[in-house]
ROSE-4610 file (N, C-alpha, C; in Angstrom, 1 decimal, always signed):
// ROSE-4610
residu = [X/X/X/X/X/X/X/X/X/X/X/X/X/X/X/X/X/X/X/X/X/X/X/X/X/X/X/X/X/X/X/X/X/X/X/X/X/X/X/X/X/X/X/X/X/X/X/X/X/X/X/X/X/X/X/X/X/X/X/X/X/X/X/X/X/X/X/X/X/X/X/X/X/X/X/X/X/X/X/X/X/X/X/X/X/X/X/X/X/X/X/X/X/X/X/X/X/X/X/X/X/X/X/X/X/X/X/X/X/X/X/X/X/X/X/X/X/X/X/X/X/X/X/X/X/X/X/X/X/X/X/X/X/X/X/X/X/X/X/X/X/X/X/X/X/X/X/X/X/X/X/X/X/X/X/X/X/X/X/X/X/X/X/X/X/X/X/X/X/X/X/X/X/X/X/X/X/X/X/X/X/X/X/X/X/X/X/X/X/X/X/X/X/X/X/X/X/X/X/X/X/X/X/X/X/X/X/X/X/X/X/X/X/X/X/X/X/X/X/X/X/X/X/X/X/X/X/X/X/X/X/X/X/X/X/X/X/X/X/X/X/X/X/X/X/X/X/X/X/X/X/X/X/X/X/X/X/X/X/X/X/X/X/X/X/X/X/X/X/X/X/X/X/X/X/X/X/X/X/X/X/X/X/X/X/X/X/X/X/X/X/X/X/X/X/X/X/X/X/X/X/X/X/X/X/X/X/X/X/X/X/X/X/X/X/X/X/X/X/X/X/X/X/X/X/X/X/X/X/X/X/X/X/X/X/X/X/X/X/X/X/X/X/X/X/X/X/X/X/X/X/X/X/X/X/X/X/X/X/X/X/X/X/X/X/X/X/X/X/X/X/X/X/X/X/X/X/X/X/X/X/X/X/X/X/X/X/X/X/X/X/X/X/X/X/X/X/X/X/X/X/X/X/X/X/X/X/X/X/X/X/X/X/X/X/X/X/X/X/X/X/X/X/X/X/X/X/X/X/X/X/X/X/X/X/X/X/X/X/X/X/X/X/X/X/X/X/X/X/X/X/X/X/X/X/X/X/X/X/X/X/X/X/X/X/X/X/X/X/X/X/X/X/X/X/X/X/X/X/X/X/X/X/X/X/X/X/X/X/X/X/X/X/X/X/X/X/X/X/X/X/X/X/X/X/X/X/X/X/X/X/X/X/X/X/X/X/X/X/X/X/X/X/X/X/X/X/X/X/X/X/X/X/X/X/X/X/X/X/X/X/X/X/X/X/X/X/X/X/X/X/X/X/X/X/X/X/X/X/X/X/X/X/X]
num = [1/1/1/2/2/2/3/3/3/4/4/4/5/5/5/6/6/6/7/7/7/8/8/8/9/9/9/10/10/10/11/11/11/12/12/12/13/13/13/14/14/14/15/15/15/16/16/16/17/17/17/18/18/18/19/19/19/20/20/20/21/21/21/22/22/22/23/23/23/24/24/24/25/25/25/26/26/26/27/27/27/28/28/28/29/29/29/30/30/30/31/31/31/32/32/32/33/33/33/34/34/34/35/35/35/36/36/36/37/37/37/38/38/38/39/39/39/40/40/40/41/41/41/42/42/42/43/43/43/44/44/44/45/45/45/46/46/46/47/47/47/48/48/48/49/49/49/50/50/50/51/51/51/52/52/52/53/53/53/54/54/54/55/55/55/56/56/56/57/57/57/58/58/58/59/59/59/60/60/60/61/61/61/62/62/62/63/63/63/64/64/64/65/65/65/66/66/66/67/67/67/68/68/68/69/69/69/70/70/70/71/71/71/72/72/72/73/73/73/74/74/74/75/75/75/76/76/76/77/77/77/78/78/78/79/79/79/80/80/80/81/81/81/82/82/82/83/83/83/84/84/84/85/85/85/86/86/86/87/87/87/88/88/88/89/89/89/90/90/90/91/91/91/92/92/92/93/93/93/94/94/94/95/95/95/96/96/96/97/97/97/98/98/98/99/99/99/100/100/100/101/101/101/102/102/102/103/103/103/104/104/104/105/105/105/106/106/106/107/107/107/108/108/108/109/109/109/110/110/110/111/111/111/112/112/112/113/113/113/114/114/114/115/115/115/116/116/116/117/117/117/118/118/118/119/119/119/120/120/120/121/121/121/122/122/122/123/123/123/124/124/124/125/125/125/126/126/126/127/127/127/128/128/128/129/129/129/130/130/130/131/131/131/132/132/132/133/133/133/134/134/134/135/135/135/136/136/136/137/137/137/138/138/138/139/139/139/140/140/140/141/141/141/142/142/142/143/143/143/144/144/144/145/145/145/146/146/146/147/147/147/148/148/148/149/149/149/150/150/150/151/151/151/152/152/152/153/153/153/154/154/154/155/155/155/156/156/156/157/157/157/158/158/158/159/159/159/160/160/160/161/161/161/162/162/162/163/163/163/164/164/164/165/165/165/166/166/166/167/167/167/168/168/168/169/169/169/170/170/170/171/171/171/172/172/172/173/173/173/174/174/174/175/175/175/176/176/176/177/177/177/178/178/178/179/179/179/180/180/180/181/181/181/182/182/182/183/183/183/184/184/184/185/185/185/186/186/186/187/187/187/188/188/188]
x = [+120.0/+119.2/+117.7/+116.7/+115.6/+114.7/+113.9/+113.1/+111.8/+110.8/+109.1/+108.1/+107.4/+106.3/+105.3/+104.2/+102.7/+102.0/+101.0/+100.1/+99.3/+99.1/+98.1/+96.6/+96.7/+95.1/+94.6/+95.5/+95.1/+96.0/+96.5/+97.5/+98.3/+98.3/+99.7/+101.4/+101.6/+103.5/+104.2/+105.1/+106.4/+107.6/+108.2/+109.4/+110.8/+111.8/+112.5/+113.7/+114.6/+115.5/+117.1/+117.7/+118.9/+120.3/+121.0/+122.2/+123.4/+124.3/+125.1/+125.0/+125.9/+125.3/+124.5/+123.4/+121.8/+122.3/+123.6/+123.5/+124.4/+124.7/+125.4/+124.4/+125.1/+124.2/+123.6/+123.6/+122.8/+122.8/+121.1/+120.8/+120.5/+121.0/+120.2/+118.5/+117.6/+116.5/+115.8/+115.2/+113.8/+112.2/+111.3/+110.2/+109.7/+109.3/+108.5/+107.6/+106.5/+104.9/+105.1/+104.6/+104.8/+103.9/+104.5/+104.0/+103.9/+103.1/+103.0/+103.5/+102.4/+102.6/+103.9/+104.6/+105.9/+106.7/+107.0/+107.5/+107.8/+106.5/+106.6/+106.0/+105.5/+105.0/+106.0/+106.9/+107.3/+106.8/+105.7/+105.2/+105.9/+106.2/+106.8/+106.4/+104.6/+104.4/+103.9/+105.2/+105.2/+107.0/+107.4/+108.6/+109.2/+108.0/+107.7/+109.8/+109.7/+110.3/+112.1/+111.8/+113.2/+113.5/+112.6/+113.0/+113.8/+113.2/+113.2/+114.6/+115.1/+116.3/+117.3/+116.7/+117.9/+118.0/+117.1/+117.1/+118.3/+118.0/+119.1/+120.3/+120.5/+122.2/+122.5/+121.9/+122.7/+122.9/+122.0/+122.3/+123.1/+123.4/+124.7/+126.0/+125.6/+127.0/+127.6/+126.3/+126.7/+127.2/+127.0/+127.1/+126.4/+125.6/+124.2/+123.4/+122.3/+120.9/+119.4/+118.4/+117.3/+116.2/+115.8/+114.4/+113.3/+112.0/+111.7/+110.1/+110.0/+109.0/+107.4/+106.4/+104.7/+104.1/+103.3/+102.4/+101.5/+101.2/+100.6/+100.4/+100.0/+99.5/+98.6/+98.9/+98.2/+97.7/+98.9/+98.4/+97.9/+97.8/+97.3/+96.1/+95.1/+94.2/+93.7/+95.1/+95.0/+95.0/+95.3/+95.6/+94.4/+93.2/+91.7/+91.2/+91.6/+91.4/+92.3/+93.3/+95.2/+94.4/+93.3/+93.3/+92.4/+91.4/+90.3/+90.5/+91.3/+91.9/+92.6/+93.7/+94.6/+93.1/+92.5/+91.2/+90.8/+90.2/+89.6/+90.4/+91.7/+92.8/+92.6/+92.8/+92.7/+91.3/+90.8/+89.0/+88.9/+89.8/+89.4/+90.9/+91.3/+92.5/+93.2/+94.1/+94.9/+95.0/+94.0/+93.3/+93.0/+92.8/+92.9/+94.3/+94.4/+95.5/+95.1/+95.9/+95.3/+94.9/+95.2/+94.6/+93.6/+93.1/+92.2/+90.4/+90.8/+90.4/+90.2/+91.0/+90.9/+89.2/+89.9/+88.5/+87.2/+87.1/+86.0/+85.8/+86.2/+86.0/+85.5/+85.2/+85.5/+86.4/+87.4/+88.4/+89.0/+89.9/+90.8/+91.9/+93.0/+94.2/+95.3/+95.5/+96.5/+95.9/+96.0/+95.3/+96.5/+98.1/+99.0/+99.1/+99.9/+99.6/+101.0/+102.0/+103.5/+103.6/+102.4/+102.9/+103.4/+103.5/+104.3/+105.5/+106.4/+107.5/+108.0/+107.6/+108.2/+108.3/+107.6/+107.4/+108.6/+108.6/+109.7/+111.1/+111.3/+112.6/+112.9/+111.7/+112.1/+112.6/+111.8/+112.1/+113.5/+113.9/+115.3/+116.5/+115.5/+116.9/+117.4/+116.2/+117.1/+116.4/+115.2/+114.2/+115.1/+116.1/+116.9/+117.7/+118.4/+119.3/+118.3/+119.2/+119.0/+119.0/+117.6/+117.6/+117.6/+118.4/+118.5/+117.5/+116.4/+115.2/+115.1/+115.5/+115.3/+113.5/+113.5/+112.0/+112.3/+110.3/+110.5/+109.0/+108.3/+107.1/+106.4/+106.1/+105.9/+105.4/+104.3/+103.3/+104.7/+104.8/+106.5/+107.1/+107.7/+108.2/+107.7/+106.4/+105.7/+104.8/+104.5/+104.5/+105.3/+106.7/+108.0/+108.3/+107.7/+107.8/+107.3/+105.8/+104.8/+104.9/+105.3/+106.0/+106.8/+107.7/+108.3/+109.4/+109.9/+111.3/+112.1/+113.7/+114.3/+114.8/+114.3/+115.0/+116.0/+117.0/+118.6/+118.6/+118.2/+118.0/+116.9/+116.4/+115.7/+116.9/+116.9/+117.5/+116.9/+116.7/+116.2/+116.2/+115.3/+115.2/+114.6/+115.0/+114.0/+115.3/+113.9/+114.7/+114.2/+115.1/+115.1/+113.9/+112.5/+111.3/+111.8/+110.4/+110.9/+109.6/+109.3/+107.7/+106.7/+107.3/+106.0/+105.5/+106.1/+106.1/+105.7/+106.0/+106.1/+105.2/+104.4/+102.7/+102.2/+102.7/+102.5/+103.2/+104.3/+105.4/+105.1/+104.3/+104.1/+103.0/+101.7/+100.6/+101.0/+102.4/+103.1/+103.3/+104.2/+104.6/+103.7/+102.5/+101.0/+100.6/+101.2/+100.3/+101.5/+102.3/+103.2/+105.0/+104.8/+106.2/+107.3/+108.3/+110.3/+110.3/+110.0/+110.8/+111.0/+112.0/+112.6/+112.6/+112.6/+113.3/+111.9/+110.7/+109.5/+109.0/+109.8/+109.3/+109.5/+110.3/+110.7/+110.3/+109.5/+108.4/+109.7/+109.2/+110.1/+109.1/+109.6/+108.5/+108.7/+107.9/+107.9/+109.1]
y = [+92.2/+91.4/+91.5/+91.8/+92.1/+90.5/+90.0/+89.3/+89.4/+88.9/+89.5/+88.1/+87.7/+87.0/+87.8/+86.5/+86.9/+85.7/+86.6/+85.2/+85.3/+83.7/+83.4/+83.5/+84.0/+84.1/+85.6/+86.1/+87.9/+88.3/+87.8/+88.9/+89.8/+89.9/+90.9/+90.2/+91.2/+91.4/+91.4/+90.6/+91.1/+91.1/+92.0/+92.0/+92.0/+91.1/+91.2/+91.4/+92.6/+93.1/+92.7/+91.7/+91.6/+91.7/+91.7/+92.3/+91.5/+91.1/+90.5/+88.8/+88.1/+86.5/+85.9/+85.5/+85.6/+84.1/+83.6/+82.7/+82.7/+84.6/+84.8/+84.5/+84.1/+83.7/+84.6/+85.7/+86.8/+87.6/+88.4/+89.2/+90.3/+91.5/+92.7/+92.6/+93.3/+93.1/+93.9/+95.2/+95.7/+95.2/+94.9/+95.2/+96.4/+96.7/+97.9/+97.6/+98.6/+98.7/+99.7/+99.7/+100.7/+102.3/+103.2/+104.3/+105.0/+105.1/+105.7/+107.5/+107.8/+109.4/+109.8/+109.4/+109.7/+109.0/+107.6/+107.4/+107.4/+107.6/+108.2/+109.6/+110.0/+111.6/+112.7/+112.0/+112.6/+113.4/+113.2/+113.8/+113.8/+115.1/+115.0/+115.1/+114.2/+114.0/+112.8/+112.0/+110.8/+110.6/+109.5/+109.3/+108.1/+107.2/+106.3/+106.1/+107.3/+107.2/+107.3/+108.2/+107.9/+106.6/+106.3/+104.7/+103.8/+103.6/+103.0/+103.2/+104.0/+104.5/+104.6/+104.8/+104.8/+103.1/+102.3/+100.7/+100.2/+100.7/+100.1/+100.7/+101.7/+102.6/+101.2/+100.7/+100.1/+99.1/+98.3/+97.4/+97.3/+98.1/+98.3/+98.1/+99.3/+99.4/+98.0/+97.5/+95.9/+95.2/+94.8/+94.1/+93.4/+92.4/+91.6/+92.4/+91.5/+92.2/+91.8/+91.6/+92.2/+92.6/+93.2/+94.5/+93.4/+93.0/+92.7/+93.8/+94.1/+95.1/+95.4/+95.2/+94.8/+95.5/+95.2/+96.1/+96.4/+97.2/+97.1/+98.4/+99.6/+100.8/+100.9/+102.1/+102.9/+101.7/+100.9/+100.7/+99.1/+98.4/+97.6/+97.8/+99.2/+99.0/+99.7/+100.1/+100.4/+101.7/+102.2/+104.0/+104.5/+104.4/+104.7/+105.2/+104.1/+104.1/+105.3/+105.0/+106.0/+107.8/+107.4/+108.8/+109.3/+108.8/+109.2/+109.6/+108.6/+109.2/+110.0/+110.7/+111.7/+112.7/+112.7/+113.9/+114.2/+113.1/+113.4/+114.1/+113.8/+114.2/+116.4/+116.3/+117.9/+118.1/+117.6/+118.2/+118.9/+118.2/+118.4/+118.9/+120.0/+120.9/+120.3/+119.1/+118.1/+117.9/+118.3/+118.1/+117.0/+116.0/+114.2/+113.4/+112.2/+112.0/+111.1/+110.0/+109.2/+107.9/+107.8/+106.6/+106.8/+108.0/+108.4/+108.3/+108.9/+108.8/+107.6/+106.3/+105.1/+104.9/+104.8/+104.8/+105.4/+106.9/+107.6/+107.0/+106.7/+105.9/+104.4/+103.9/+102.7/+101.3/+102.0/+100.7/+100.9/+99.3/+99.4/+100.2/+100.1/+100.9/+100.7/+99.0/+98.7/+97.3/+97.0/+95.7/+95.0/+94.9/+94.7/+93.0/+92.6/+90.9/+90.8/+90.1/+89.7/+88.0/+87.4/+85.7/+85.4/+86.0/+85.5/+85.8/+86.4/+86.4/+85.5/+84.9/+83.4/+82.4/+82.4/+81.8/+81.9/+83.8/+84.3/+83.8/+84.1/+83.4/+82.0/+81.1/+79.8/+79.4/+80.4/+80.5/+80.7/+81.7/+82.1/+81.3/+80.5/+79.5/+80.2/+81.0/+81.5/+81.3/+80.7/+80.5/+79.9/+80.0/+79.5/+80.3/+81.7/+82.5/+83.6/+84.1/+84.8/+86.4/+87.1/+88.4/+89.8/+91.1/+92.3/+92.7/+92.9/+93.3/+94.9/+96.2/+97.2/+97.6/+98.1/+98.5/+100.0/+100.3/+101.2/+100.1/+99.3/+99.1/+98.2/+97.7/+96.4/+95.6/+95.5/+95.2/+94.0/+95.4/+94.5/+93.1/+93.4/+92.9/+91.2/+91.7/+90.7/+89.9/+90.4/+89.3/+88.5/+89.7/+88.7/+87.1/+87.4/+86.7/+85.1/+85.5/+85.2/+84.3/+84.7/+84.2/+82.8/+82.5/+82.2/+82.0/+83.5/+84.2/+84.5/+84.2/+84.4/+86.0/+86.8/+87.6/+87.8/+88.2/+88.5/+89.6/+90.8/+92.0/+92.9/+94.0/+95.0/+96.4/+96.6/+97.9/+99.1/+100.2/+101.3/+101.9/+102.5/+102.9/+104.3/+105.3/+106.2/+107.4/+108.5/+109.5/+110.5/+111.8/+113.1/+113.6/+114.0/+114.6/+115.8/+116.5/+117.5/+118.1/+119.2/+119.9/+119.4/+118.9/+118.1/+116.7/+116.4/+114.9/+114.9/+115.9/+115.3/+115.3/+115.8/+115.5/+113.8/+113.3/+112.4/+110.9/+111.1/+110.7/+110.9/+111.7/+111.6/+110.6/+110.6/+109.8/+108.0/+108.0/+106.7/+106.4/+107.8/+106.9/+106.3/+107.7/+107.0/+106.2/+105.3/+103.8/+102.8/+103.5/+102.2/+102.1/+102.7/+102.7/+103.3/+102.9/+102.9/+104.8/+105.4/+106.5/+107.8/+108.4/+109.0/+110.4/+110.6/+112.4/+113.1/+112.6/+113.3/+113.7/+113.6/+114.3/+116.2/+116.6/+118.0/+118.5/+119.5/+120.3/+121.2/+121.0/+121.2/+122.4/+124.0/+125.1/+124.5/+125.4/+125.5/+126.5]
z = [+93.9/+93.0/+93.5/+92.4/+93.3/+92.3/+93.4/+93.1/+93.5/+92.8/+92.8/+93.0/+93.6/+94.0/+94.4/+93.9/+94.3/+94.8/+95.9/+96.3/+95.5/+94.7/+94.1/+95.1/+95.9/+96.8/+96.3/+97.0/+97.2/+96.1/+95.4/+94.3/+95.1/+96.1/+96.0/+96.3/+96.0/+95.4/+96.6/+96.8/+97.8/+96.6/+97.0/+96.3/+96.7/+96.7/+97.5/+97.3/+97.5/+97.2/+98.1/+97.1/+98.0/+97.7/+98.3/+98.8/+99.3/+98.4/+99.0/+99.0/+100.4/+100.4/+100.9/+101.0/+101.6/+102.4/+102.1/+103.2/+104.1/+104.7/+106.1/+106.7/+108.0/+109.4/+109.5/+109.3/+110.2/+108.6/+108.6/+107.5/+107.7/+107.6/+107.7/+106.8/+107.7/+106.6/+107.3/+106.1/+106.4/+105.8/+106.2/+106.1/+105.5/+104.6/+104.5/+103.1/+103.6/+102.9/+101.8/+100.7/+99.7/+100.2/+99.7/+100.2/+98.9/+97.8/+96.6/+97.2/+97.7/+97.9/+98.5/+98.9/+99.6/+98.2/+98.1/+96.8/+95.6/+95.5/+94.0/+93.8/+94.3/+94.5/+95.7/+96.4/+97.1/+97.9/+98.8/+99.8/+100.7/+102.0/+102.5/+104.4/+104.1/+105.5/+106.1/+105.4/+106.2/+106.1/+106.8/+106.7/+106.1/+105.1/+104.4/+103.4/+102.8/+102.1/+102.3/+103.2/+104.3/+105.2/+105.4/+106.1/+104.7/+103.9/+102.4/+102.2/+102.1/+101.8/+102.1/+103.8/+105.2/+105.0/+105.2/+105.1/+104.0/+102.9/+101.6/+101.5/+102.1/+102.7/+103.4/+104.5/+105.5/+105.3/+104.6/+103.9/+103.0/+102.1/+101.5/+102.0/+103.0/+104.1/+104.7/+104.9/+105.6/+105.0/+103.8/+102.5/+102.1/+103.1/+102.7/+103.8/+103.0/+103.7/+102.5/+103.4/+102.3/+102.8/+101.9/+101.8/+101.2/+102.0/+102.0/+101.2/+100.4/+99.9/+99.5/+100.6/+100.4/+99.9/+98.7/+98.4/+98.9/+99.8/+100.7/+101.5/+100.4/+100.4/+101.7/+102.4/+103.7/+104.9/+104.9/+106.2/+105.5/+104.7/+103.8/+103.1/+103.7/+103.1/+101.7/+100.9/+99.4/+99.5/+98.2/+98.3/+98.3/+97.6/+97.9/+99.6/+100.3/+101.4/+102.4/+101.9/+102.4/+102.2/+100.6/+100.6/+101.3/+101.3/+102.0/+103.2/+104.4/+105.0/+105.3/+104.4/+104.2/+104.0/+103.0/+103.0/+104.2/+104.8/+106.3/+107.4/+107.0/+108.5/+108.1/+106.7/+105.8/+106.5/+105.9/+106.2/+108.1/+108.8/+110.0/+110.4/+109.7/+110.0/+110.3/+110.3/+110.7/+113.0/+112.6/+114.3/+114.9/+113.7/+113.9/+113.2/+113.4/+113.1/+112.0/+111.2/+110.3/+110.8/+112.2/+113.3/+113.3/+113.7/+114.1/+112.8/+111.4/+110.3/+109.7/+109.7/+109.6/+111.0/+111.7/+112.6/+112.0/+112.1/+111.7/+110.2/+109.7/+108.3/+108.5/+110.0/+109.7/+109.8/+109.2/+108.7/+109.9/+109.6/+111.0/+110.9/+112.0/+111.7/+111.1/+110.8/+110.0/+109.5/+108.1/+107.5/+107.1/+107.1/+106.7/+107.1/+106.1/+106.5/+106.3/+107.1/+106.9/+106.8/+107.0/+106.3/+105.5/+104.2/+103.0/+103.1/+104.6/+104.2/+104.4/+105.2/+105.1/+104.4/+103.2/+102.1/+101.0/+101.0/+100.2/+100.8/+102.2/+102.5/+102.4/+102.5/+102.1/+100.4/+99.9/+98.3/+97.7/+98.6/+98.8/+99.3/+100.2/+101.0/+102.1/+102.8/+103.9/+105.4/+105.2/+106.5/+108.2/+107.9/+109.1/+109.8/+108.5/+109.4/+110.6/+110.9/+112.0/+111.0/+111.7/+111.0/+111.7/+111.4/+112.5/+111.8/+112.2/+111.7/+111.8/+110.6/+111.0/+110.5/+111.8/+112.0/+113.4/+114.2/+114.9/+115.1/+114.2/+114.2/+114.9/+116.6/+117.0/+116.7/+115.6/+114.4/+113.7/+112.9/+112.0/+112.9/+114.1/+114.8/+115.2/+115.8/+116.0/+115.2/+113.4/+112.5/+111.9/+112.2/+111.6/+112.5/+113.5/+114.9/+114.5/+114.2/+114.2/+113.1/+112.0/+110.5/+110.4/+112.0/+112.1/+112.1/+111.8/+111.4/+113.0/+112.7/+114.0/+114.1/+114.8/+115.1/+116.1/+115.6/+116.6/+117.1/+116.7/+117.1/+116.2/+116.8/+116.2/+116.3/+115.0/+115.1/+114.6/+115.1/+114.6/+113.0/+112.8/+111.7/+111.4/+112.5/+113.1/+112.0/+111.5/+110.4/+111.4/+111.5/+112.1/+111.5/+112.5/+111.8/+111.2/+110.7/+110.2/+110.2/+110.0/+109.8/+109.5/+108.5/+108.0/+108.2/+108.7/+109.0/+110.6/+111.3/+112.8/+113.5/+113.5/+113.4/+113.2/+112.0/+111.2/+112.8/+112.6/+113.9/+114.7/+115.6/+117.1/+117.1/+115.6/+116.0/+116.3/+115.0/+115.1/+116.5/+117.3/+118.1/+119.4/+119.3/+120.6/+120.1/+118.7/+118.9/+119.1/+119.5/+119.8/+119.2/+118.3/+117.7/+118.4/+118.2/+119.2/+118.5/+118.6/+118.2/+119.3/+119.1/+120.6/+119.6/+118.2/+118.1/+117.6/+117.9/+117.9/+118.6/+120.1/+121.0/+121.2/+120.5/+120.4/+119.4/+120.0/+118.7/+117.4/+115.9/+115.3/+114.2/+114.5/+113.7/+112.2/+112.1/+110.0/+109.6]
């Protein structure tokens, strides 16, 4: 069942996709930011879209769960911004990362806001269970925290890199992110 709010402040959308009976004790639930170029264009150097998908298999599998879904393109700060920096990372032979280009641009490295999830789960009726939060992101983690959401566990959500992406995944993981299969260089 997918349901859709907006902050009347900032206009953006969470959308929340659920699964099952939202009032088990414990919920599977991902977090995740929309990634137009991977999602709807299918790009294939980020892993935006495999998380997305790997998240709603398991959820499935589990039987409840929900996908918590932000609009909240490149990091929060809009696809304009996502691109320019995707330009910049090109412009300089991908020799910088998109950490890095967010900087040289400026902007910070992630503008993402997770307050309103809490809002949405109270909307829901669920601000009390306990949630396996799949993530890799300590960001995630620690606004779900912050939100005042109980987390029971973090479970992985890490997709096997691939060429194109893992470039993309190593920068993830020097800022902090759980991922362990980007350490082994993977040719073209």
């Amino acid at each position: 069942t997918a349901y859709t709010y907006q902050n009347l402040i900032h206009k953006g959308y969470i959308i929340a996709l659920a699964k099952g009976n939202l009032s088990q004790n414990i919920l599977y639930t991902r977090v995740h930011s929309s990634c137009v170029t991977s999602e709807t264009l299918r790009s294939m150097d980020c892993d935006c879209v495999l998380q997305l998908e790997g998240a709603l298999e398991h959820i499935a599998r589990q039987g409840n769960g929900i996908l918590f879904y932000l609009i909240q393109e490149g990091r929060g700060c809009g696809y304009v911004g996502k691109s320019r920096a995707c330009m910049h990372v090109q412009y300089h032979d991908d020799k910088i990362t998109t950490f890095d280009a967010y900087s040289q641009l400026g902007m910070k490295s992630d503008y993402r806001d997770y307050t309103n999830i809490k809002e949405v789960a109270h909307l829901l009726g669920i601000e009390s269970k306990e949630f396996i939060l799949m993530t890799n992101n300590p960001d995630k983690i620690k606004g779900f925290s912050e939100a005042g959401l109980k987390i029971k566990n973090v479970e992985s959500i890490e997709i096997t890199p691939s060429p194109f992406n893992q470039s993309y995944l190593v920068s993830k993981e020097k800022m902090g992110h759980l991922l362990y299969q980007t350490k082994k260089k993977i040719s073209k």
